[in-house]
KEMI-168015 format. One record per residue: residue in one letter; x, y, z of N, C-alpha, C in turn. Coordinates in steps of 0.02 Angstrom, whole numbers, padded with zeros to 5 digits, always signed. Layout:
// KEMI-168015
aXYZXYZXYZ/...
END
This chain:
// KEMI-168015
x+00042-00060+00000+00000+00000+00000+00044+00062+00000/x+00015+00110-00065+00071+00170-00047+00048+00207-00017/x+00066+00293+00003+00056+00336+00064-00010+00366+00039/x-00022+00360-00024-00081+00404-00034-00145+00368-00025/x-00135+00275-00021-00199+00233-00034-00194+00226+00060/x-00141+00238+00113-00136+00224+00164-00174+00287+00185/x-00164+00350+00176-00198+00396+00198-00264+00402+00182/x-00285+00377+00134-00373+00388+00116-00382+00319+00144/x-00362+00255+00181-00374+00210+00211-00386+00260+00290/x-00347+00292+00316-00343+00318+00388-00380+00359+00380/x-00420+00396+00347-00465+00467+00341-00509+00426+00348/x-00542+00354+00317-00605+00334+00322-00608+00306+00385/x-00553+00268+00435-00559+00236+00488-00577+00285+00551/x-00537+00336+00529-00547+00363+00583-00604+00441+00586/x-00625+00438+00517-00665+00476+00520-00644+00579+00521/x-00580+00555+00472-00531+00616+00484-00559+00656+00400/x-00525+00739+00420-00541+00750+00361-00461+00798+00379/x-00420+00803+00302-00362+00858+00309-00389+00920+00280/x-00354+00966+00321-00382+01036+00267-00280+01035+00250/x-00285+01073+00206-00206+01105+00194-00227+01156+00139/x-00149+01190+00197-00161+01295+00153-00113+01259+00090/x-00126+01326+00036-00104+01323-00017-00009+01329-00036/x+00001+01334+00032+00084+01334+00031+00117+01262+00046/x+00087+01202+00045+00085+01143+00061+00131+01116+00001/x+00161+01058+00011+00181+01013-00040+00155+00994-00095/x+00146+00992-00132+00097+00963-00181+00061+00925-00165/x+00098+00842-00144+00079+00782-00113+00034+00802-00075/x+00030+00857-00052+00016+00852+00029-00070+00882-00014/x-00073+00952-00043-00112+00975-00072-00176+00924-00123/x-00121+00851-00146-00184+00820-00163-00215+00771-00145/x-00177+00761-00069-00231+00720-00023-00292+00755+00008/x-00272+00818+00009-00325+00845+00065-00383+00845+00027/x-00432+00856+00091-00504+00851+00076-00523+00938+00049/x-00502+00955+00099-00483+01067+00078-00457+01077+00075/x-00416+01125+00030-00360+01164+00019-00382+01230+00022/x-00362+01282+00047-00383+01352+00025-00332+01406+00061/x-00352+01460+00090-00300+01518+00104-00319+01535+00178/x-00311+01559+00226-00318+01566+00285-00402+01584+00298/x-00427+01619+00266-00511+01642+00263-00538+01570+00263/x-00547+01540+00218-00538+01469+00167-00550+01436+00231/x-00476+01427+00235-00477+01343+00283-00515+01383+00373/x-00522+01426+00387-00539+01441+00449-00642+01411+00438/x-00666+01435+00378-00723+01413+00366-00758+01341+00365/x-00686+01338+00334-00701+01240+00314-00682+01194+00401/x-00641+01241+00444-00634+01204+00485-00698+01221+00536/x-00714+01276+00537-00811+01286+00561-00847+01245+00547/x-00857+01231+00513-00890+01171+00443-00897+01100+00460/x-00834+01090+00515-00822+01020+00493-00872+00977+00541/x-00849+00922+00502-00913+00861+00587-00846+00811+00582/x-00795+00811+00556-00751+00759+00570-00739+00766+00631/x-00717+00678+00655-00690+00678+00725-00635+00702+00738/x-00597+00671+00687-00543+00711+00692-00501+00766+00627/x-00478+00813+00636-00473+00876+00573-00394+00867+00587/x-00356+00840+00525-00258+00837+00530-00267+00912+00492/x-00229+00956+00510-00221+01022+00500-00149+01027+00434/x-00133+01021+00383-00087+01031+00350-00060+01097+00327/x-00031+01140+00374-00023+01209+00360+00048+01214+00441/x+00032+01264+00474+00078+01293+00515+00039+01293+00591/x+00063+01306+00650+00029+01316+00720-00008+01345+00725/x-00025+01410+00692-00088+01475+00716-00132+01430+00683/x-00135+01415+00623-00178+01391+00580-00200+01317+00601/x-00176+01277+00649-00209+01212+00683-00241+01228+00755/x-00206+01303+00780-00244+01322+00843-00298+01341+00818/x-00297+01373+00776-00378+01420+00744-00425+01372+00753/x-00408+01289+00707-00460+01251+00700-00486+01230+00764/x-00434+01213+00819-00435+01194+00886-00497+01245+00915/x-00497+01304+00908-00533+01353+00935-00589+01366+00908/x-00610+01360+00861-00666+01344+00823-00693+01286+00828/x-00663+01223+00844-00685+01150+00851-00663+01131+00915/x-00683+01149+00980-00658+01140+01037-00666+01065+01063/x-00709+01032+01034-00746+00970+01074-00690+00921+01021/x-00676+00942+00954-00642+00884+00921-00542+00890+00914/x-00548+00842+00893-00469+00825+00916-00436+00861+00844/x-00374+00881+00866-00331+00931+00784-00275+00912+00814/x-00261+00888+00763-00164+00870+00758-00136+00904+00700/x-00076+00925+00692-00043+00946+00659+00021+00902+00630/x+00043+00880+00588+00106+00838+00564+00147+00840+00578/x+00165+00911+00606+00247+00930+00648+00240+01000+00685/x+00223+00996+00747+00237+01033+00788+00296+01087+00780/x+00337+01082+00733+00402+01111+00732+00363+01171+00704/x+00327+01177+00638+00282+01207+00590+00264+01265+00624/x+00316+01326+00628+00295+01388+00644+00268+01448+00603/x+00273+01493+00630+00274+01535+00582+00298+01608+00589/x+00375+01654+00559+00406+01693+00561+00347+01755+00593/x+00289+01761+00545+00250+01820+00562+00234+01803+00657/x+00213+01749+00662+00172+01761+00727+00200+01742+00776/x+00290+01732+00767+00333+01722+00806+00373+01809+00826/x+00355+01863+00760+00356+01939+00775+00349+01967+00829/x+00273+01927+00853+00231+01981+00893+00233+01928+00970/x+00286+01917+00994+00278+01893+01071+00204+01917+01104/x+00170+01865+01140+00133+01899+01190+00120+01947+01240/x+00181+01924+01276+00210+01990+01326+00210+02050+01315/x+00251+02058+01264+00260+02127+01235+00197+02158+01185/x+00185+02123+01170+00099+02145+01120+00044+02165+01188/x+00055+02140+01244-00006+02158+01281+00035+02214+01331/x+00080+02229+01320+00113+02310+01346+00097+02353+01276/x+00106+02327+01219+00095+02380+01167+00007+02403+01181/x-00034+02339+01194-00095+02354+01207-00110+02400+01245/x-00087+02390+01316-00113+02454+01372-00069+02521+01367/x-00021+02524+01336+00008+02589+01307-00050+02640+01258/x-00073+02601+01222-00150+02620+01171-00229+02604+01200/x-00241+02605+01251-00317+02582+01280-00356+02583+01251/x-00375+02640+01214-00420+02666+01166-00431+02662+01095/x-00395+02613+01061-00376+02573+01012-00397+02500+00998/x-00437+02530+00941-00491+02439+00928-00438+02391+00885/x-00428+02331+00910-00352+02294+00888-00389+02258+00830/x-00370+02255+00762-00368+02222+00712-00321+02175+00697/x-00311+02094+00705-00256+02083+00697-00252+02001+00645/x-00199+02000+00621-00192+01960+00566-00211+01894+00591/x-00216+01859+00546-00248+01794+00577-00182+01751+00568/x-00104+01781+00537-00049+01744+00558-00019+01762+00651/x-00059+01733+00681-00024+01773+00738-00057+01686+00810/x-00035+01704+00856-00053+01662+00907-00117+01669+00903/x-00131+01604+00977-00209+01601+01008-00201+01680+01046/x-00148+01672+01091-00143+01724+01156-00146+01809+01125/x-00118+01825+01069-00143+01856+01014-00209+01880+01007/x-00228+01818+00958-00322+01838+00947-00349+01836+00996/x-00327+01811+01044-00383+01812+01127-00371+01905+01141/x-00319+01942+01146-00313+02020+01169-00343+02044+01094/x-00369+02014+01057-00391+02063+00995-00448+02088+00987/x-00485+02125+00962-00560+02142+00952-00614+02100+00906/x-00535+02111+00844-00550+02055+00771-00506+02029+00742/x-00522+01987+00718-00460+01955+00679-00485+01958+00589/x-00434+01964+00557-00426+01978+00482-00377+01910+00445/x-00394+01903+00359-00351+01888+00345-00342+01927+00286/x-00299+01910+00239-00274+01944+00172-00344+01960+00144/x-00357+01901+00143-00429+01878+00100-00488+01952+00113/x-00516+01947+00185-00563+01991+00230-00535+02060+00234/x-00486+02053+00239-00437+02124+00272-00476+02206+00265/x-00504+02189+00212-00516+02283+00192-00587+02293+00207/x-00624+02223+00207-00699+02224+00221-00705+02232+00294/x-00656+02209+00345-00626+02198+00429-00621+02277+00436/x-00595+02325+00404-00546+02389+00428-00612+02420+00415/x-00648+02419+00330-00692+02480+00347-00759+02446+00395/x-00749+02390+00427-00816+02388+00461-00797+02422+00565/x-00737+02426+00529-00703+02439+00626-00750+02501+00636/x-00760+02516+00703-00792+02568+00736-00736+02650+00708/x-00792+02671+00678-00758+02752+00625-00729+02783+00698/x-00748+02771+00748-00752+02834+00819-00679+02798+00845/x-00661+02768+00833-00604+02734+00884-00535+02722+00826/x-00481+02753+00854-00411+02725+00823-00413+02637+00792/x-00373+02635+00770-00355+02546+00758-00276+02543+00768/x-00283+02470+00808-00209+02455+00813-00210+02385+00797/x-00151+02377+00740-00170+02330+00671-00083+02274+00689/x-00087+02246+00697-00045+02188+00711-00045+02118+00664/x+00009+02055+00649+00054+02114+00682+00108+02112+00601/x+00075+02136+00542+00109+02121+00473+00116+02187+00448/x+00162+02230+00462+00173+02303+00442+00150+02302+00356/x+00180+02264+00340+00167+02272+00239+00097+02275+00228/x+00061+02222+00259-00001+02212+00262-00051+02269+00276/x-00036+02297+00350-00056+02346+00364-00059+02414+00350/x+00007+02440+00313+00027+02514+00277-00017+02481+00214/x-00015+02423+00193-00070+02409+00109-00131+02430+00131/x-00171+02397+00163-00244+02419+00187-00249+02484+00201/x-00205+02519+00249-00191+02587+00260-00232+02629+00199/x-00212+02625+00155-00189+02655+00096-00256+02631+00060/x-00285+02561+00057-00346+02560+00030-00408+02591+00048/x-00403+02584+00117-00456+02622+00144-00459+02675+00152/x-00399+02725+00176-00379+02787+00205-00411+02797+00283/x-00397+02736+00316-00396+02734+00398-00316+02743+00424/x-00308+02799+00451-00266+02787+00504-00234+02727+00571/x-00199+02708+00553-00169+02646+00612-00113+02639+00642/x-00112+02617+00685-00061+02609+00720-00027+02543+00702/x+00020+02518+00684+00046+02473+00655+00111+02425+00707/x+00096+02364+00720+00155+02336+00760+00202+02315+00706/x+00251+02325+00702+00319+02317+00668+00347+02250+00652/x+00302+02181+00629+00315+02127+00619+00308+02133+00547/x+00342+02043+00540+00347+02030+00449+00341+01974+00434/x+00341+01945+00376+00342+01872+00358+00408+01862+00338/x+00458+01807+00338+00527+01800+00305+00501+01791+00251/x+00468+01774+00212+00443+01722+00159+00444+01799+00120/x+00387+01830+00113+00370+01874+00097+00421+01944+00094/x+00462+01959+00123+00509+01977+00135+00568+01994+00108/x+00599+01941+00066+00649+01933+00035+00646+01937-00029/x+00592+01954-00070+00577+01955-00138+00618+01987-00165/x+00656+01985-00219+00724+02029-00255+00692+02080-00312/x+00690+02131-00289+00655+02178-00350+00696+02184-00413/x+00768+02199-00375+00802+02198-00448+00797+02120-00512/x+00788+02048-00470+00784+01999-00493+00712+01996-00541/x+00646+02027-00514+00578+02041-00524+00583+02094-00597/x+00622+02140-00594+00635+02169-00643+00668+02151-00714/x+00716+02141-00684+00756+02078-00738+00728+02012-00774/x+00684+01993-00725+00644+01946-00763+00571+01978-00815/x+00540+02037-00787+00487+02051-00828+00530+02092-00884/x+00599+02102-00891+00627+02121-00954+00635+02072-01020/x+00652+01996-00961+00649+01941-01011+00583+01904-01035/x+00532+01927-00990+00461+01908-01009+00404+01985-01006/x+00408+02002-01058+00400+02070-01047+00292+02080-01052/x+00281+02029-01074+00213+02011-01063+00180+01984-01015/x+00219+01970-00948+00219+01930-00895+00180+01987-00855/x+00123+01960-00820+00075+02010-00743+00101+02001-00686/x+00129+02027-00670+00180+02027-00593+00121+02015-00538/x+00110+01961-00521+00046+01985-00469+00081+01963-00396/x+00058+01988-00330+00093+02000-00294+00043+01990-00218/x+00067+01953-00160+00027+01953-00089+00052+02023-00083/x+00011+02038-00024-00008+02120+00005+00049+02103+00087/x+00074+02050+00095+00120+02047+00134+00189+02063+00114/x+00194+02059+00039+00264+02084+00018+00292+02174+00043/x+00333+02175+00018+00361+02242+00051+00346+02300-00009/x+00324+02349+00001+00321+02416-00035+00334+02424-00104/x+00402+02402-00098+00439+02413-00157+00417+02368-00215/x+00399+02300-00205+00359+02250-00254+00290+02257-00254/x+00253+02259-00211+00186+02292-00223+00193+02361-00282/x+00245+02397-00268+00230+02457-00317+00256+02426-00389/x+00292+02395-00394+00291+02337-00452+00238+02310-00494/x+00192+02300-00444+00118+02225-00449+00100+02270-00513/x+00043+02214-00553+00015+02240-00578-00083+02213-00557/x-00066+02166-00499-00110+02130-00444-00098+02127-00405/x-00107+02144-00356-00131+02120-00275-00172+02086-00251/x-00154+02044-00225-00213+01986-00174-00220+01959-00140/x-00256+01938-00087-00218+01859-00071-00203+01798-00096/x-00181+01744-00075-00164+01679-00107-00223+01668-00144/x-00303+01643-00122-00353+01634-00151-00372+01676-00196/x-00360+01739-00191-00379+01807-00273-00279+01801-00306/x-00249+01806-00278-00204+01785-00339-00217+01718-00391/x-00239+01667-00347-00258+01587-00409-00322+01600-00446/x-00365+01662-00411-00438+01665-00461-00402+01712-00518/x-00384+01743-00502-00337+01805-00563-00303+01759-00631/x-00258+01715-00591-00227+01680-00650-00261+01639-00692/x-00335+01629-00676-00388+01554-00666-00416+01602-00732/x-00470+01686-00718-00497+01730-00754-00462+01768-00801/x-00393+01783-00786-00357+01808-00821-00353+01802-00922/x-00359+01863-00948-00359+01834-01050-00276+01818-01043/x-00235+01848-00997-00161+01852-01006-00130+01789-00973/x-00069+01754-00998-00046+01701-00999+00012+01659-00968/x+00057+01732-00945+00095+01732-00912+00096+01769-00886/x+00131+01734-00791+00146+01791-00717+00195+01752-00689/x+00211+01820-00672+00258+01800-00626+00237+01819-00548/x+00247+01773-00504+00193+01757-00432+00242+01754-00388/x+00235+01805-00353+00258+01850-00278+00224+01822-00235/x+00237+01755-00196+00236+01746-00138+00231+01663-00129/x+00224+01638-00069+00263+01566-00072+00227+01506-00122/x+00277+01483-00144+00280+01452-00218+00227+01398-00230/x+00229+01379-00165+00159+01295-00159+00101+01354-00207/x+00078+01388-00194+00038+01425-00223+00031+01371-00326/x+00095+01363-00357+00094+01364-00409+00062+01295-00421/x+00051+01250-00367+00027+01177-00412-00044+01182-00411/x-00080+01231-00370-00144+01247-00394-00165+01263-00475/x-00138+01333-00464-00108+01364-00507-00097+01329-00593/x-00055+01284-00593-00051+01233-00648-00108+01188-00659/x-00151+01167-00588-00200+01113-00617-00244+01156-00651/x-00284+01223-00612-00328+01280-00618-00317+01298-00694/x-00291+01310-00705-00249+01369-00764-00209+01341-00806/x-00203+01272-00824-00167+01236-00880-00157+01279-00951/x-00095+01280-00955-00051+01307-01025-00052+01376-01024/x-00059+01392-00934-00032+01468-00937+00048+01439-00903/x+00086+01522-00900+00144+01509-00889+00151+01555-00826/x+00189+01494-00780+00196+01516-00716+00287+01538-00695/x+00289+01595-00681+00350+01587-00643+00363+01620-00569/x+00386+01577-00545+00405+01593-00467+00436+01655-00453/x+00421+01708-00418+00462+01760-00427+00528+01748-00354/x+00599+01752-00383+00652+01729-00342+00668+01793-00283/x+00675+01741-00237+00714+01790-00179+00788+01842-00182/x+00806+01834-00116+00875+01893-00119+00941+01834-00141/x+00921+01767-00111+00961+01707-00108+00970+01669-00188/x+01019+01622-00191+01042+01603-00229+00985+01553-00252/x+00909+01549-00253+00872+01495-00286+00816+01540-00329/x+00776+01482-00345+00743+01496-00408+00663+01544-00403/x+00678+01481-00312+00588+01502-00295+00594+01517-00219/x+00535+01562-00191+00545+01574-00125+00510+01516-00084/x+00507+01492-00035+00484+01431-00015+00464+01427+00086/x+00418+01420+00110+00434+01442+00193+00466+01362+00232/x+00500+01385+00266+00537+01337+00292+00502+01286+00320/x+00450+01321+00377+00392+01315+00400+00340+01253+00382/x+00319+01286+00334+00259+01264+00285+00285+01184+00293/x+00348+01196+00236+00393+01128+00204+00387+01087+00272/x+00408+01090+00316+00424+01032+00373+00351+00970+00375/x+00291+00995+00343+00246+00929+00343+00273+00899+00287/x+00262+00810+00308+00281+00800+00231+00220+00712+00232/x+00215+00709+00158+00163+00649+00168+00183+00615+00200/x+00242+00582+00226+00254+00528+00295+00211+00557+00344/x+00234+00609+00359+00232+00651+00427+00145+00646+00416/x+00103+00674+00371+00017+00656+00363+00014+00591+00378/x+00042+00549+00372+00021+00474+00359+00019+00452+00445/x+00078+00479+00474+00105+00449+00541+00055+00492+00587/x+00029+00552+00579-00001+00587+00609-00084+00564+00628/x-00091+00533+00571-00150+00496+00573-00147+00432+00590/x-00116+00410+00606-00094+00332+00611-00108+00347+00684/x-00073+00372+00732-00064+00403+00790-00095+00447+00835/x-00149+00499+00763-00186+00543+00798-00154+00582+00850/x-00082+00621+00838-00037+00663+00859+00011+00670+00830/x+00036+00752+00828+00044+00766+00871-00044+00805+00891/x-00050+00810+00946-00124+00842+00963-00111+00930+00977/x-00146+00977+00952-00132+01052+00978-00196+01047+01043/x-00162+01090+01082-00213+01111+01133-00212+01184+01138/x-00276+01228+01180-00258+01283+01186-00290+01291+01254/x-00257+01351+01302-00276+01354+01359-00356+01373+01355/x-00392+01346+01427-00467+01368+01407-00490+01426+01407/x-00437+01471+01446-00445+01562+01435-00442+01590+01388/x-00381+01575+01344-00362+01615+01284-00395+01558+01230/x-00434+01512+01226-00501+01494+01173-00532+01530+01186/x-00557+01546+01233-00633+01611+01251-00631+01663+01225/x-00578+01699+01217-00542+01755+01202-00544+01759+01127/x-00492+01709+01098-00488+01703+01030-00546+01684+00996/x-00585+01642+01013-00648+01622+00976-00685+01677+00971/x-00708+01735+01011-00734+01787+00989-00703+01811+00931/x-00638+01834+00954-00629+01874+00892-00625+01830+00828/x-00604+01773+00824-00624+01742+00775-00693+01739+00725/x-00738+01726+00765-00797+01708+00749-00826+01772+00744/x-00797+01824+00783-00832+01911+00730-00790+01914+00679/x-00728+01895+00650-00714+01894+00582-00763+01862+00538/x-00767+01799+00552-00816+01758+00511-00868+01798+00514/x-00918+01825+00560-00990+01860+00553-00969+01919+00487/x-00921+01969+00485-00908+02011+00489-00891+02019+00383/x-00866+01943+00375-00843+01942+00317-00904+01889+00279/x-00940+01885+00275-01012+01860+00256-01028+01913+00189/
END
């Protein structure tokens, strides 16, 4: 039996369903039952009646489901599976940035902790983000955590003033403009399309902005044939099934490779799905305070983006 007839053997025994974000392995992307972008899989994991939900993505994103699905069991493939953005914003120090601002309604990314969304008002993702900002209370400041690129972008869509915590994605981060340039010289018909987590300088590049899920509908609707795609690369095997005999290229980092890739993400791998379910761990838990906490603001994103 190989890993893919062993895993749809363990999904039916045990009554499991995988979601995995779109930065996943391929392998990994065509076992799952969902695939989608942080909006996406937070829905599908509302959704679910499985007993048990294997989370194929990173930690915020298996706590989310945890907190949304309190009564059912969520494992993740590798505990190691962090993530640069929501490793930015320590707790400690985010809830001194908090009482420094009292009067400040917290908007905050949905790459971030439980302990996070529990001090938040609302939570956002790429996807929601601008529908989240203009629904915030007009009478009250916003203090927007914790993806600066993210946040100066929305800034700017809406024309709300914010207060911004000073975090980033590595992933997102490292994009080489001069490399981005150089390549739309050699493909000079190519649509630069671009996440709203990238930095300034490539956004002013884009000739799209989106998130992961409106960058793959763009390439999906698109009359044009070739892009080049700003932000982590799993994105592209959608991408290729969606959009056959368009032309995809990875847009390269500051580093010596082709494609940008999160370190993160990569650490599940179909063993690691296979053993996870075999085992039904590793298991996420979250304290029962900061579920109380976070599930609000969670679940007013979801009301909020309807």
């Amino acid at each position: 039996m190989d890993l893919f007839q062993k895993i749809e053997k363990l999904k039916k025994e045990k009554n499991a369903v995988i979601l995995a974000h779109y930065y996943q392995d391929p392998d990994i992307q065509d076992v799952a039952d969902f695939i989608g972008d942080s909006l996406e899989l937070a829905r599908a994991a509302q959704r679910s009646t499985a007993d048990l939900i294997l989370f194929a993505g990173v930690h915020f994103m298996a706590e989310g489901a945890k907190i949304l699905n309190p009564s059912r069991k969520v494992i993740l493939p590798d505990l190691r599976a962090g993530c640069s953005l929501s490793d930015s914003c320590p707790p400690e120090r985010f809830a001194a940035f908090k009482k420094a601002n009292p009067d400040h309604f917290i908007i905050s990314y949905i790459n971030c902790s439980a302990a996070i969304k529990a001090m938040s008002d609302v939570i956002c993702t790429s996807s929601n983000v601008v529908k989240i900002v203009e629904k915030a209370p007009k009478d009250r400041p916003i203090l927007f955590a914790p993806d600066r690129n993210l946040g100066r972008w929305v800034s700017e869509k809406t024309g709300r003033d914010m207060t911004l915590w000073q975090g980033s994605c590595m992933v997102h981060e490292t994009f080489s403009e001069k490399k981005i340039i150089e390549l739309r010289t050699k493909h000079p018909t190519a649509k630069l399309i671009a996440h709203p987590e990238c930095e300034e300088n490539i956004l002013e590049n884009a000739d799209y902005i989106g998130s992961t899920s409106n960058l793959l509908k763009f390439v999906i609707e698109s009359s044009d044939s070739e892009f080049i795609v700003a932000t982590e690369s799993g994105i592209l095997h959608q991408m290729a099934k969606k959009a056959p005999g368009k032309k995809l290229i990875a847009a390269p980092p500051n580093q010596n490779c082709a494609c940008n890739e999160c370190p993160f993400m990569r650490l599940n791998t179909l063993e690691k799905v296979a053993h996870a379910l075999e085992t039904e761990g590793p298991e996420i838990h979250v304290a029962e305070d900061v579920m109380l906490g976070a599930k609000k603001s969670l679940e007013r994103m979801l009301e909020w983006s309807v």
